[in-house]
C-alpha positions in Angstrom: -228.6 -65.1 177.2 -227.0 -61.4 176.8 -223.8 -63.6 176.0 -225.5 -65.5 172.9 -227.0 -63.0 171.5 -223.8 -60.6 171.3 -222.3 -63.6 169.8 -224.8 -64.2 167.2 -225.0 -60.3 166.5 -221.1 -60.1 165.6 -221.8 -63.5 163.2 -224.4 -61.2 161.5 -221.8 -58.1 161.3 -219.1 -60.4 160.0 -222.0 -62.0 157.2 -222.9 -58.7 156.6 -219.6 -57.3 156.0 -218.2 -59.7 154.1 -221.2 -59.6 152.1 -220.4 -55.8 151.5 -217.1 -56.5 150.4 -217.6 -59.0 147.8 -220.4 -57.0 146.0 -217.3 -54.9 144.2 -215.2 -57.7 144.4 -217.3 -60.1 142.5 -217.6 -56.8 139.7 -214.0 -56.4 139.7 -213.4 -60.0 138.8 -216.1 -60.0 136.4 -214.7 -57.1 134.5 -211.1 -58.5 134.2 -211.0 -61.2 131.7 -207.8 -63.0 132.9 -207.1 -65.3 130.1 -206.8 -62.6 128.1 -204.1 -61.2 130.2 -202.5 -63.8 130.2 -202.2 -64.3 126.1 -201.7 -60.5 126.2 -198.5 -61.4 128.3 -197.6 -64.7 126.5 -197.2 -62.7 122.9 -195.6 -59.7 124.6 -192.9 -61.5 125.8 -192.9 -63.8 122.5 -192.0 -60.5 120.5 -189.9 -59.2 123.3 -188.0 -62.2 122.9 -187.9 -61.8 119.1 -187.3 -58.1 119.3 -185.1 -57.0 121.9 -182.1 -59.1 121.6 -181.2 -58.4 117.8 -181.9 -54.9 118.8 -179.5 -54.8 121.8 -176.9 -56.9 119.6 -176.9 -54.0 117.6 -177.0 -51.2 119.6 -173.5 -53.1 121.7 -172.2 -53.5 119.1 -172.3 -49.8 117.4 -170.1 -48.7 120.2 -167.6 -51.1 120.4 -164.5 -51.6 118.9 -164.2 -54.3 116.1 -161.2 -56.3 116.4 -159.4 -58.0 113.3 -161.3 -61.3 114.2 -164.8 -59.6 114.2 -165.1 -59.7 118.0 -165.7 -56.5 119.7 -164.1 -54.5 123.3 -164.3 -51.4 125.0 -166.5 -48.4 123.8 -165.7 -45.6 121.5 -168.6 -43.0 119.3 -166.1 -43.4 116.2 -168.7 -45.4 114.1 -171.2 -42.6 114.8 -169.2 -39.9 114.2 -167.9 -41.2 111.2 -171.4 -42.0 109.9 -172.4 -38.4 110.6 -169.6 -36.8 109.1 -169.3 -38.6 106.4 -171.0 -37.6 103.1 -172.2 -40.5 102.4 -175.4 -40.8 105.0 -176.5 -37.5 104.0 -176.7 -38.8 100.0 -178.2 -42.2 101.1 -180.8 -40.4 103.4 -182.1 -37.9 100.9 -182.2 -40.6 98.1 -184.0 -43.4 100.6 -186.8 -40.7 101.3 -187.5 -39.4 97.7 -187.5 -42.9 97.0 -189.7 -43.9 99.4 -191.8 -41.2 99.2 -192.6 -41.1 95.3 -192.8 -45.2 95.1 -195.3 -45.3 97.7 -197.6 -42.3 96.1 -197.2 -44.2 92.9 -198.0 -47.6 94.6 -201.5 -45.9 96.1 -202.8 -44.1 92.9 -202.2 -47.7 90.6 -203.3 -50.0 93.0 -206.2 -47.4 94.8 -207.5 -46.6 91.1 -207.6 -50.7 90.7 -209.8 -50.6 94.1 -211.9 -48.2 93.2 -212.8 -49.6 89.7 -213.3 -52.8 90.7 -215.6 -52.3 93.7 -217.0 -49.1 92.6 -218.2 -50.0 89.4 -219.4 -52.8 86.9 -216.5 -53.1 85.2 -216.1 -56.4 83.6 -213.2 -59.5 84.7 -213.3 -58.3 88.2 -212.1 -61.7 88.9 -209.3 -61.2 86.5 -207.6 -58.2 88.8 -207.7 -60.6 91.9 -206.2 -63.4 90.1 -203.4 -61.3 88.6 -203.0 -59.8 92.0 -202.3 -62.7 94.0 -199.9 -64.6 91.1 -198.0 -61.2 91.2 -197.6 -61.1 95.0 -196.7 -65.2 94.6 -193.6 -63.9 92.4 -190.3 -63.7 93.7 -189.2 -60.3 94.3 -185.7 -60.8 92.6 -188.0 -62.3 89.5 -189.9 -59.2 89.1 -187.3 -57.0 88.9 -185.1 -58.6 86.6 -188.3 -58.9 84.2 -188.7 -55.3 84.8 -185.1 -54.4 84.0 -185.5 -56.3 80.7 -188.2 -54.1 80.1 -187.1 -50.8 80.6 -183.3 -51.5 80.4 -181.5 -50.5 77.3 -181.9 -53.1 75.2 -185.7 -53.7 76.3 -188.7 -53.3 74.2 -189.2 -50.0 74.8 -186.4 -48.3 74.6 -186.1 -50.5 71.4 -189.1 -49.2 70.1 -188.3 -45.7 70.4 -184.5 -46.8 68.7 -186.6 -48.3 66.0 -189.4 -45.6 65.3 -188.3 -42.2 66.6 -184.9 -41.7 66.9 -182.3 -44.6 66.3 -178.8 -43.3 68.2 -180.4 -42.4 71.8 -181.8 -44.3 75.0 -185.2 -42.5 76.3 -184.9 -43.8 79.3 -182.3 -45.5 81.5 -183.9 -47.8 84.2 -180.5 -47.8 86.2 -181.6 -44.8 88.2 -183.8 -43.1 90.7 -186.4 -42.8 88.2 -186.4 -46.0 87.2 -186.0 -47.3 91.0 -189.2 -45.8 91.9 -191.1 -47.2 89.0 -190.3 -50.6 89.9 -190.9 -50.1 93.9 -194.1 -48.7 93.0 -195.2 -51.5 90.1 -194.2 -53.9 93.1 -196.2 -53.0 96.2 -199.3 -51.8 94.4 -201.3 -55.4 94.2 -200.6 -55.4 97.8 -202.2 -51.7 97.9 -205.3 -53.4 95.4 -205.6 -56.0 97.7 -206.0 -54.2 101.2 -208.1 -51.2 99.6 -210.5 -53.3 97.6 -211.7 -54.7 101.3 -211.8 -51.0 102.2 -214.4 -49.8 99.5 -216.2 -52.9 99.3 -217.0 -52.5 103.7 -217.4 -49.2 103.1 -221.0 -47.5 102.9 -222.4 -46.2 99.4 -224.8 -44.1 100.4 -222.5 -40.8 101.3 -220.9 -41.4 97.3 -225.0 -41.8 95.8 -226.0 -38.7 98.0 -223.3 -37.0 96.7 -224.1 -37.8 92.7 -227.9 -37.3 93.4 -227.3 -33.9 94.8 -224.7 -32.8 91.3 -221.3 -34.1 92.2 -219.3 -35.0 89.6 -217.3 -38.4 89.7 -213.8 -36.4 90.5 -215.6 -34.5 93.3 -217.0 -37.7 94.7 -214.2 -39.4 95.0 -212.1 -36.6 96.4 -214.6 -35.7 98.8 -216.2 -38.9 100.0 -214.4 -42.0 98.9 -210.6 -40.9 99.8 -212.4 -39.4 103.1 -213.8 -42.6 103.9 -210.9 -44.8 103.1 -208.8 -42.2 105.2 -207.5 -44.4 107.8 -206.9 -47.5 105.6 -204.9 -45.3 103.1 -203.1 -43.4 105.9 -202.2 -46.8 107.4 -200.9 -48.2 104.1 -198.9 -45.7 103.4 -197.2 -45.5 106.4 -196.5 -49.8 106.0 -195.7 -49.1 102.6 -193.4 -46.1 103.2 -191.5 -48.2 105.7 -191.1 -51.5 103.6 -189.8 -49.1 100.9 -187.0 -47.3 103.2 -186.0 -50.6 104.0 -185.9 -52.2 100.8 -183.0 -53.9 98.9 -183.7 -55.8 96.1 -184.8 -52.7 93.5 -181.7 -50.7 94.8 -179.2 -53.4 94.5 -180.2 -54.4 91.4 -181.5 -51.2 89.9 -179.6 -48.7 91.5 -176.5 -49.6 92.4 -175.1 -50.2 88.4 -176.2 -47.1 88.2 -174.3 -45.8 91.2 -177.6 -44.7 93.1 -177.3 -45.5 96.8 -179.8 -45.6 99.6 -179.8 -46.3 103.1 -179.7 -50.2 102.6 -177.4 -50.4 99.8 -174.8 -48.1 101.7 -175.2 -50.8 104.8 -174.7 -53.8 102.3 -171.5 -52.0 100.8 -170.1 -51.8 104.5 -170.7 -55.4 105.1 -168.9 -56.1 102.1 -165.7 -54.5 102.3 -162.6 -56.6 103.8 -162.3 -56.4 106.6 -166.2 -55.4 106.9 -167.1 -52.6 108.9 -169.6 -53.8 111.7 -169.3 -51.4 114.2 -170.5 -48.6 111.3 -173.0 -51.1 110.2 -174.4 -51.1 113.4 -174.3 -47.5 114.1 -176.4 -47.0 110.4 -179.0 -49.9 111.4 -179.7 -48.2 114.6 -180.0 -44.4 112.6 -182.5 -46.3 110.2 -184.0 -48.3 113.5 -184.7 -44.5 115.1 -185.9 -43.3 111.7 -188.9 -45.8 111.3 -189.6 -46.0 115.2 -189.8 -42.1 114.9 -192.2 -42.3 112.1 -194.6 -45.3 113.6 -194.9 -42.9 116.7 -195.5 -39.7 115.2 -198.2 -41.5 112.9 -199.6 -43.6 115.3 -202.0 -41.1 117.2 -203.0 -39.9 113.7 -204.3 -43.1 112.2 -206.3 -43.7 115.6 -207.8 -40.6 115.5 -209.1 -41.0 111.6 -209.9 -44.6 112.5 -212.7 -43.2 115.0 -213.8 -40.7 112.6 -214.3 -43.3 110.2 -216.1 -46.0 112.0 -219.2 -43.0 112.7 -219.1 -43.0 108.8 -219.1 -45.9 107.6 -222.0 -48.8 108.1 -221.1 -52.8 108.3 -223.2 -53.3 104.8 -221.7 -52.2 102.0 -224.3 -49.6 99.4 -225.4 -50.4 95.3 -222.4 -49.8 92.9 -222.6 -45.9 92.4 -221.2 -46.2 88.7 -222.0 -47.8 86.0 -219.7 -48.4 82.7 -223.1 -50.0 81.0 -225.2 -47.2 81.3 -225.6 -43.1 81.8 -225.5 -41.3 84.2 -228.9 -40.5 86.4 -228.5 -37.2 88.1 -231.0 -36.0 90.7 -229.7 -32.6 91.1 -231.3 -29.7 92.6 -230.1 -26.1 91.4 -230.1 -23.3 93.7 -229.3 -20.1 91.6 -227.9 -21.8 89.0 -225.5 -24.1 90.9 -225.4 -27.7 91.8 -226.1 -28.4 95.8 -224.0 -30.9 96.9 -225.6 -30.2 100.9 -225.9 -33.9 101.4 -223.0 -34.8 100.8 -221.2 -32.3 103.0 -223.6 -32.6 105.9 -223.2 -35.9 106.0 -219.1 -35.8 105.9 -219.1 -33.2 108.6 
């Protein structure tokens, strides 16, 4: 008897600490979803796959030797220092980032201005911008610019124009420079800009920008202290894609720039490429400088745009507010005046 019941007292301990053990077990396994891991896996190595062996082509490849019959052996740093003491990365540099830099401001004011009035107000053909945008976005890149370089090129319109009623022996402006390179970078990526902001401002909640004009604001300050704030991280974000898409691009400076003898990063690595025998080893080393540049700028902006992303979801709500301005009609202004001043308290609260 003392026999079966020891016996049937270690069954209960074993029952009752098994049962202990699969209490957390049963959460753990209820917490990880394990078909996402799994896809989270799949695409990882999908764009590892993608990723990595172009990268490491190039990297082998920028120090290595390049025999006569393109193949390459042994090591050597002389495509690096020859890129870095060479004048002609330190031109190319500075003239990829004012380039990049100026046609990316100029793509967010035209196409954020287009964003702004179409979802922002009741302007009429609304339906007009989207249609536009998309057909221009449709276009070949290497059409756009060569009907931009009709336009602005020495015998275009304009130029004719100011031949005809100004002054008839000079050229105003000559679209075979860095000028006229960023003009065209930033005419090209601002429907893109129109596109992505427009879903920006119409998710975005009114009710900060109507606070803002009940309590005195003018339209200037409402938009420079509420709507830009609000459409922080998606403006942040484009800029950053936009920024990078324009270091790397080729068509406006092969076409625009390099008649003009304006060279950029990418126009430098196509003129290495081309030379017989081409340079591959230096080509290499200059991808991997312009590979370090953009990775460089992805991680230093990456925390940022998180950060601004957080701040923004408190602010805004899923259903988007009443159009705040009206082309049709004034202006009502519910303003309280404090000493003879506006208040705008609302609206900064309510930002803060």
């Amino acid at each position: 008897m003392t026999g079966n019941s020891e016996i049937s007292l270690s069954k209960v301990a074993r029952v009752n600490g098994a049962a202990r053990l699969s209490g957390p077990v049963l959460r753990y396994s209820r917490l990880v979803d394990y078909p996402l891991i799994a896809l989270s896996a799949a695409i990882i190595v999908i764009i590892g796959l993608l990723v990595l062996p172009p990268i490491w082509t190039l990297i082998r490849t920028s120090f290595a030797n390049t025999m006569p019959d393109l193949s390459t052996a042994g090591f050597t740093l002389d495509h690096y220092i020859n890129l870095v003491t060479g004048r002609n990365l330190a031109v190319s540099a500075v003239n990829s980032i004012v380039f990049a830099t100026c046609a990316t401001i100029l793509s967010l004011i035209i196409g954020g201005i287009l964003a702004w009035l179409v979802e922002r107000t009741d302007a009429p053909l609304k339906g007009l911008a989207y249609v536009t945008t998309i057909v221009s976005l449709g276009t070949p890149y290497i059409l756009y610019v060569t009907a931009w370089l009709y336009l602005l090129g020495r015998a275009g319109p304009f130029n004719d124009l100011y031949r005809t009623w100004i002054d008839p022996t000079s050229t105003p402006f000559n679209v075979n420079s860095l000028t006229g390179m960023i003009l065209i970078e930033g005419f090209l990526w601002s429907p893109l800009v129109f596109l992505l902001l427009s879903s920006t401002f119409r998710a975005a909640n009114a009710d900060m920008e109507e606070a803002a004009r009940m309590s005195g604001a003018s339209i200037l300050d409402t938009i420079r202290l509420i709507s830009i704030k609000l459409a922080r991280p998606a403006l942040f974000a484009l800029a950053l894609f936009v920024f990078i898409r324009n270091i790397e691009a080729f068509e406006v400076p092969a076409l625009v720039g390099m008649p003009g003898r304006v060279d950029v990063l990418t126009t430098e690595l196509y003129k290495s490429i081309k030379e017989v025998p081409p340079r591959i080893g230096y080509a290499s080393a200059f991808s991997v400088v312009m590979l370090i540049i953009v990775g460089a700028l992805a991680g230093w902006a990456a925390p940022g745009l998180a950060r601004n992303t957080q701040q923004s979801a408190l602010c805004n709500a899923p259903k988007p507010g009443p159009e705040f301005l009206s082309s049709r009609r004034a202006w009502t202004t519910f303003a309280s005046k404090r000493g003879g001043r506006r208040s705008v308290d609302p609206c900064v609260v309510r930002q803060w």
